[in-house]
C-alpha positions as CSV (number, residue, x, y, z in Angstrom):
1,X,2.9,-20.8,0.1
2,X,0.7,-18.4,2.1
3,X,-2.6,-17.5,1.6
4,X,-5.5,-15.8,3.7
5,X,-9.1,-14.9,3.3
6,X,-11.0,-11.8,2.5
7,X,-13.6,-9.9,1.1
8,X,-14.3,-7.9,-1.5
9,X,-16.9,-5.6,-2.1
10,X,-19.1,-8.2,-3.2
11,X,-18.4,-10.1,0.4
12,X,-17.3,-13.1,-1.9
13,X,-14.8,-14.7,0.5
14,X,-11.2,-14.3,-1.7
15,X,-8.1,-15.2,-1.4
16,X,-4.6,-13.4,-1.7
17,X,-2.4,-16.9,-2.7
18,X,1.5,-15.6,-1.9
19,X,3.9,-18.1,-3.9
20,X,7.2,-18.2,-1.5
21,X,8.5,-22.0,-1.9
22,X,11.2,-21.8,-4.4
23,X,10.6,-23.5,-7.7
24,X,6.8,-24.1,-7.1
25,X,4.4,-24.4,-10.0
26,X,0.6,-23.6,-10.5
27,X,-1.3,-25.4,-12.4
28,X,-5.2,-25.0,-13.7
29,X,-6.6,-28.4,-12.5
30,X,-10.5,-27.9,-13.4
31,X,-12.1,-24.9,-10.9
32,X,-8.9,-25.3,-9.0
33,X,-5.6,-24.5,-9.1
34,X,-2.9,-26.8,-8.1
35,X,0.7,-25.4,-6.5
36,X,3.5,-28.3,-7.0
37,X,5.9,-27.9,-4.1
38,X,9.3,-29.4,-4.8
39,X,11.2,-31.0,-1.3
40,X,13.8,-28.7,0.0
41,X,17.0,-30.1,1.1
42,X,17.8,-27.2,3.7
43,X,14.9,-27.3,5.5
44,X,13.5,-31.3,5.2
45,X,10.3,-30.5,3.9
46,X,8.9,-32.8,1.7
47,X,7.3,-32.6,-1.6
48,X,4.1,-31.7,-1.3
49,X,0.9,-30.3,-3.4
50,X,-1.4,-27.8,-2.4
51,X,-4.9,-27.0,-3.9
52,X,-6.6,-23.8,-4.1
53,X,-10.3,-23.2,-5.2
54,X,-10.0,-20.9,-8.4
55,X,-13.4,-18.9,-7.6
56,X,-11.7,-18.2,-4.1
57,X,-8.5,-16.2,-6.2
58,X,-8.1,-12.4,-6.6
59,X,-4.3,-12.1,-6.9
60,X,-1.7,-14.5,-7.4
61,X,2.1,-13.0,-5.7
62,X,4.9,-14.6,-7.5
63,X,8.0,-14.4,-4.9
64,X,11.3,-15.7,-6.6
65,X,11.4,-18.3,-8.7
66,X,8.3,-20.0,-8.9
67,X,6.3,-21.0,-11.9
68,X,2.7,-19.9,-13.1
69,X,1.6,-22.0,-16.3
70,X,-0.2,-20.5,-19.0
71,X,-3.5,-22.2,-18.6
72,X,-3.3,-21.3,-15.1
73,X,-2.4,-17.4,-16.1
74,X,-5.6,-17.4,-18.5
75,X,-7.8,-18.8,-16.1
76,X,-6.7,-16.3,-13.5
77,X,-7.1,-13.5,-16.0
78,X,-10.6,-14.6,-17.2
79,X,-12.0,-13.7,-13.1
80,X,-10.2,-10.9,-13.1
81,X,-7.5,-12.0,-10.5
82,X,-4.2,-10.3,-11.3
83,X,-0.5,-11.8,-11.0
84,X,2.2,-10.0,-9.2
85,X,5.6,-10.6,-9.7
86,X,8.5,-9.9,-7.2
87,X,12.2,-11.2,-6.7
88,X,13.0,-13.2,-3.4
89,X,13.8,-10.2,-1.7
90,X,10.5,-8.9,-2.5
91,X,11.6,-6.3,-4.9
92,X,8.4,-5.3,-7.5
93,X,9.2,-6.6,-11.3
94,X,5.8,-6.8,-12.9
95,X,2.0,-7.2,-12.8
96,X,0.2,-9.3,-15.0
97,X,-3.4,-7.8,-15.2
98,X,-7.0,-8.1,-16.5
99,X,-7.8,-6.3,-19.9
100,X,-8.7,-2.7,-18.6
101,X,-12.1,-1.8,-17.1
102,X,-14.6,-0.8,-19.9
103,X,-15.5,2.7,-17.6
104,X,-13.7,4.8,-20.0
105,X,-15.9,7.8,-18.4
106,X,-13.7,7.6,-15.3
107,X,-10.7,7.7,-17.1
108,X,-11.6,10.7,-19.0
109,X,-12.7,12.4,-15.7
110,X,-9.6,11.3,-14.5
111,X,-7.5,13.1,-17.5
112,X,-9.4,16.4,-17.1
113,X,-8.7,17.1,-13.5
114,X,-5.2,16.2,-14.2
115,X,-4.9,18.7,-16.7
116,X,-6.8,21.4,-14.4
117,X,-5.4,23.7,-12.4
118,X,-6.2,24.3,-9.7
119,X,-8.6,21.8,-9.4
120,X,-5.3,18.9,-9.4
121,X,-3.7,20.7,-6.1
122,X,-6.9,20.6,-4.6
123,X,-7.3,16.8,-4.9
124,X,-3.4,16.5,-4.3
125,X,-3.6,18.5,-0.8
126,X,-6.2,15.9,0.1
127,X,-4.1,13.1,-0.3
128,X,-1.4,14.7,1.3
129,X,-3.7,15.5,3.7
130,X,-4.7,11.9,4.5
131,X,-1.2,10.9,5.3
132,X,0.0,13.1,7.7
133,X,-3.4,12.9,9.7
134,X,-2.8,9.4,9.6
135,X,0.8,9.5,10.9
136,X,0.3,12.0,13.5
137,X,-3.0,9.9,14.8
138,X,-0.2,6.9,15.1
139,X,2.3,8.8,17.0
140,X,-0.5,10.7,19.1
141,X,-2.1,7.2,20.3
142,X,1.7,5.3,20.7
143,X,2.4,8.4,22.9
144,X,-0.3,7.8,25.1
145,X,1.9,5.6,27.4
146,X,5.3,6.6,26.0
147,X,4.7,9.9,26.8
148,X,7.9,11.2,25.2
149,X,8.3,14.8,24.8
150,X,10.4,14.6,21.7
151,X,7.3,12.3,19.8
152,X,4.9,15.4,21.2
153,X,7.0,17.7,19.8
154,X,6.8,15.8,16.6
155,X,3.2,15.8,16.7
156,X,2.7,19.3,17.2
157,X,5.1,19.7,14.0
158,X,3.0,17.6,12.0
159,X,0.1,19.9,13.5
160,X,1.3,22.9,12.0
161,X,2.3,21.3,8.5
162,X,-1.7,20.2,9.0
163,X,-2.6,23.7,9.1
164,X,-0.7,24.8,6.2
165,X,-2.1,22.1,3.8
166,X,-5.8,23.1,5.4
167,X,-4.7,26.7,4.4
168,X,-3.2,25.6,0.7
169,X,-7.2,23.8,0.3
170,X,-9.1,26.6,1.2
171,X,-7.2,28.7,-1.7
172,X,-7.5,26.4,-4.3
173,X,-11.1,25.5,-4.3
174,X,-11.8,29.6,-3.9
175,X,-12.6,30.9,-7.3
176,X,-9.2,31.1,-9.5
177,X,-6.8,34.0,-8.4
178,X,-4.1,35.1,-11.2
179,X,-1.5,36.1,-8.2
180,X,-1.6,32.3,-6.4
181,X,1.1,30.0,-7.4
182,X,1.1,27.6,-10.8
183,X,1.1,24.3,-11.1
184,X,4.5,23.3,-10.3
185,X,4.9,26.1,-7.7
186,X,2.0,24.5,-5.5
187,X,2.5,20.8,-6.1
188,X,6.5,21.2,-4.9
189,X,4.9,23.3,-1.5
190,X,2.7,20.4,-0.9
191,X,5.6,18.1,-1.8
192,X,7.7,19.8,1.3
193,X,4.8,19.4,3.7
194,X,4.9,16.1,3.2
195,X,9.0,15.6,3.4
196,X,8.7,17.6,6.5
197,X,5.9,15.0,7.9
198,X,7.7,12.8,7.0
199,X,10.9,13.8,8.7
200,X,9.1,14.1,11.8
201,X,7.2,11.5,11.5
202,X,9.9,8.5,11.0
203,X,12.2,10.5,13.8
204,X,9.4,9.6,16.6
205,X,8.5,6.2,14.7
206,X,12.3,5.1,15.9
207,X,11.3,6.0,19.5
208,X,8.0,3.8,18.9
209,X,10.6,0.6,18.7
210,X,10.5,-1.6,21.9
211,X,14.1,-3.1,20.0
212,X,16.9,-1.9,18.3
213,X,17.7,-3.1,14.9
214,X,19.6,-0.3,13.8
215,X,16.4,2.0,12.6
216,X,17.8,5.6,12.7
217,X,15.3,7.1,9.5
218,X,14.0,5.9,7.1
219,X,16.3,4.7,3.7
220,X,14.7,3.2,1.0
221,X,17.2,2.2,-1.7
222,X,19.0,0.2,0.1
223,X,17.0,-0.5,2.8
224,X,20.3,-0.8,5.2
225,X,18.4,-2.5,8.3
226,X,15.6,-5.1,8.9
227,X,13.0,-2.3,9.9
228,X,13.5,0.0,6.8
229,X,13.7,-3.7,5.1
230,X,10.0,-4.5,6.1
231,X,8.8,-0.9,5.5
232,X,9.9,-1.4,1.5
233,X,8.5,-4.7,1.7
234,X,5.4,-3.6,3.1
235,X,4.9,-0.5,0.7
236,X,5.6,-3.0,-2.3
237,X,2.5,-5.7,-1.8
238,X,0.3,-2.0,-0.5
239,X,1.3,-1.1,-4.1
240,X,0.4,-4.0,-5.7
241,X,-3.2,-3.8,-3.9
242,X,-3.7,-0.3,-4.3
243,X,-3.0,-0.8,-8.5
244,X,-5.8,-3.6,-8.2
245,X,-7.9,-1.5,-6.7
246,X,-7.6,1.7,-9.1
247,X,-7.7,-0.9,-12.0
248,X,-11.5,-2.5,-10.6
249,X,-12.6,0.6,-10.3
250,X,-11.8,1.8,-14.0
251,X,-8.9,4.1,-13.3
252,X,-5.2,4.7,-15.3
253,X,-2.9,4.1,-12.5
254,X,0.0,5.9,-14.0
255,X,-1.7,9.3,-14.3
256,X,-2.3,11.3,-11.4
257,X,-2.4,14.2,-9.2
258,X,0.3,14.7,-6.0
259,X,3.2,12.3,-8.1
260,X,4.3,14.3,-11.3
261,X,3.6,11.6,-14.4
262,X,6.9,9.5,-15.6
263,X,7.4,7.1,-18.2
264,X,6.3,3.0,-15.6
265,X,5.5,5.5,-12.6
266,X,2.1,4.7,-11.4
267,X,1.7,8.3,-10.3
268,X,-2.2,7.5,-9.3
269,X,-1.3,4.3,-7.2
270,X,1.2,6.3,-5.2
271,X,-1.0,9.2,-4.8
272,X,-3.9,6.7,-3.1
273,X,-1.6,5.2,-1.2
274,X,-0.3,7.5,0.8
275,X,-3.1,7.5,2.9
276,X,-2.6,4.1,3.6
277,X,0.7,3.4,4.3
278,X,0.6,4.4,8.2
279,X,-3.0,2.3,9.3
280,X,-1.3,-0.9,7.2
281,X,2.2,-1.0,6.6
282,X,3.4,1.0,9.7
283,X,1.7,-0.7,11.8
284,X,2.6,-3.8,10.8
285,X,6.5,-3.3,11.4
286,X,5.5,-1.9,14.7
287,X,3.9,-4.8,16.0
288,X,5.9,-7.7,14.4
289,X,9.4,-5.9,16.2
290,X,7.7,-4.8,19.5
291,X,6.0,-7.9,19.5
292,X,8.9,-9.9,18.8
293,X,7.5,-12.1,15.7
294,X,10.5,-10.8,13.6
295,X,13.7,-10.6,15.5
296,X,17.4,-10.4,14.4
297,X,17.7,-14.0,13.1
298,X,14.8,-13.1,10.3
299,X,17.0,-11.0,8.5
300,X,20.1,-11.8,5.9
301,X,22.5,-8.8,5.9
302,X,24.8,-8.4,2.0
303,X,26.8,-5.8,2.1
304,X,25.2,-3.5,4.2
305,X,21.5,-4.4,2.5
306,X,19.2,-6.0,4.8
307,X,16.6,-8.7,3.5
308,X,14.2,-11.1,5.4
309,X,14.8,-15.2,5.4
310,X,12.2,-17.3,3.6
311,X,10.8,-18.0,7.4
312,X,10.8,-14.2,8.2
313,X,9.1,-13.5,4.5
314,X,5.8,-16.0,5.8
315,X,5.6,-14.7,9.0
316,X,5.8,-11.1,7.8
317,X,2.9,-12.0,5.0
318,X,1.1,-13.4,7.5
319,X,0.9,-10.6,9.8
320,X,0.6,-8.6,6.8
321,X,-2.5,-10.2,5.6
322,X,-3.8,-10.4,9.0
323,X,-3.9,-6.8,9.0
324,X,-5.4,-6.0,5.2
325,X,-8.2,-8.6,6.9
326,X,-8.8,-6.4,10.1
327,X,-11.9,-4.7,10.2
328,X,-12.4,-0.8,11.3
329,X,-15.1,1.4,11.0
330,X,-14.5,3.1,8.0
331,X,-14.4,6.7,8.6
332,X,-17.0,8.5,5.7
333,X,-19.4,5.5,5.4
334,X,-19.6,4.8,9.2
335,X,-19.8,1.1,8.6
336,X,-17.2,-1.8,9.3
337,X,-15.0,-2.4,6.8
338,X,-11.3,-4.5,6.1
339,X,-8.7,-2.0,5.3
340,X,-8.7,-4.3,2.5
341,X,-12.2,-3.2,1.4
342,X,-11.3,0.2,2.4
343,X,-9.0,0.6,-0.6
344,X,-11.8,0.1,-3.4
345,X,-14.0,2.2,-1.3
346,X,-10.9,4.8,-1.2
347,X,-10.6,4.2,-5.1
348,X,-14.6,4.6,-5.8
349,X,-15.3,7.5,-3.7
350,X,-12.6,9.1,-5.8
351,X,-14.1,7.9,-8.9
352,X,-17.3,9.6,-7.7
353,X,-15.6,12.8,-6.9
354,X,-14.1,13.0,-10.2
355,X,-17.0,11.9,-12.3
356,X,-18.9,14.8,-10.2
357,X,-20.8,12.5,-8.0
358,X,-19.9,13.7,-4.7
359,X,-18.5,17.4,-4.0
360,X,-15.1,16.5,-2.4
361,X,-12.7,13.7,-2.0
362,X,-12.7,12.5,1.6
363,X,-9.2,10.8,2.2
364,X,-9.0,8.0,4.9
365,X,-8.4,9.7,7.9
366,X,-7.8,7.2,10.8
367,X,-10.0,8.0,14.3
């Protein structure tokens, strides 16, 4: 059972309540809920009981097999907390969520530009944008130290791809041209850019490792060692926060701009995202390994699949949290903010930029 507190934009202090003790249940005990801890023979612990404040719950993460009672799920629901749920490897299954927001004209804003061309790639080179600002800024300030020709190579690569998506934005927001590129054509250049980022980007973040665990890119499905295990991990509970955000703010999640639409792909989600994944999730890994936090004995290796031990799962939440709770100075309203916070702003300033608000879409561009 983890849990850590925040703030949301209302700076009502909140909690993220991570179930990770197998076989736990929740229960609604009047404005509280109550998590029933069964003893666990391998490790000692006793039975125990733990209880939460309900008015301090946004989001409820079910890991494994733990149960959520349906009073408890209603309650939840009614203040518009929402309930994850994830294997015990930390594998996504499902999200219980709030009826959707009544805001129906940012949905509808949301629909046009998706159908708009080339108003869509605009918005999508911003995203893309976002993240390889982000992940050059991380290797630029790593490299500081390190100063490791092959990362500065890297970042000069990441540079150029920079310049190209600058070059794609100033074309599509010029008044429409028959000659440029569809659809299709323009989302799978911007698409590349961001592969090729990415390349570069996960070649130098190997070098950034004080340890080897066997990092030599990045593999996703299977993660086949304990740094690309924490990198899924990570980019799973980013996910679940990002869909909270987008669904506060009034937003379809599965309809967006950079990710083409499938049937359960929340094509929105991943397209906000992306800007996040380097200041939070790669950021985390790199200081729970060069720190030493996680280490070789966190990790269960089946059949070439790397996945963290219940211990290594509540010390990566923690440092996880830890960092969702760390306050920056957000870089368009110039005043401090949790990188939790920062994803409703993220999600609202995009609302406003849709709904005609605000001229552009700033993404989060790290300083």
């Amino acid at each position: 059972l983890t849990n850590r507190p925040h703030h949301q934009l209302t700076n009502r202090p909140m909690t993220t309540l991570y179930l990770t003790e197998p076989y736990s249940v929740v229960n609604k005990d009047g404005d509280a809920l109550t998590v029933k801890i069964p003893a666990n023979k391998e490790t000692g612990a006793e039975k125990r009981s733990v209880r939460v404040p309900m008015m301090k719950v946004d989001q409820v993460v079910v890991l494994g097999d733990s149960t959520v009672t349906t009073p408890a799920l209603l309650a939840l629901l009614e203040q518009n907390a929402d309930i994850c749920f994830c294997d015990y490897w930390g594998r996504f299954k499902g999200r219980l969520a709030p009826a959707v927001s009544k805001n129906v004209f940012v949905r509808s804003a949301q629909f046009r530009t998706h159908l708009a061309y080339p108003e869509r790639v605009a918005l999508a080179a911003r995203f893309v944008r976002g993240k390889l600002h982000n992940q050059r800024t991380l290797l630029l300030r790593s490299n500081r130290t390190l100063k490791n020709p092959q990362i500065a190579q890297d970042c000069q690569t990441i540079a150029e791809l920079l310049q190209e998506v600058d070059h794609l934005l100033i074309e599509e927001e010029a008044p429409p041209d028959p000659s440029r590129p569809q659809l299709q054509s323009a989302l799978g250049t911007l698409q590349g850019m961001e592969g090729a980022s990415a390349a570069a980007f996960f070649r130098s973040y190997g070098r950034l490792l004080k340890y080897d665990l066997g990092f030599r890119g990045r593999k996703r499905r299977p993660p086949t060692d304990p740094v690309n295990a924490l990198l899924s991990f990570g980019y799973t509970l980013l996910m679940n926060h990002v869909m909270s955000a987008l669904q506060i703010v009034g937003f379809d999640p599965y309809i967006g701009y950079l990710h083409s639409e499938g049937y359960g792909k929340p094509s929105l989600a991943l397209d906000l995202m992306e800007e996040m994944r380097t200041p939070i999730v790669d950021s985390v890994v790199l200081t729970v390994i060069n720190k030493q936090i996680l280490q070789a004995k966190h990790f269960e290796e089946q059949i070439g699949v790397y996945q963290l031990t219940a211990q290594g799962r509540k010390l990566y939440l923690q440092h996880f949290e830890q960092r969702l709770n760390t306050e920056i100075q957000h870089p368009v309203f110039g005043y401090k903010a949790s990188y939790r916070r920062c994803l409703e702003l993220q999600a609202r300033l995009l609302a406003k930029f849709l709904t005609g608000e605000i001229p552009q879409y700033q993404p989060f561009q790290v300083r």
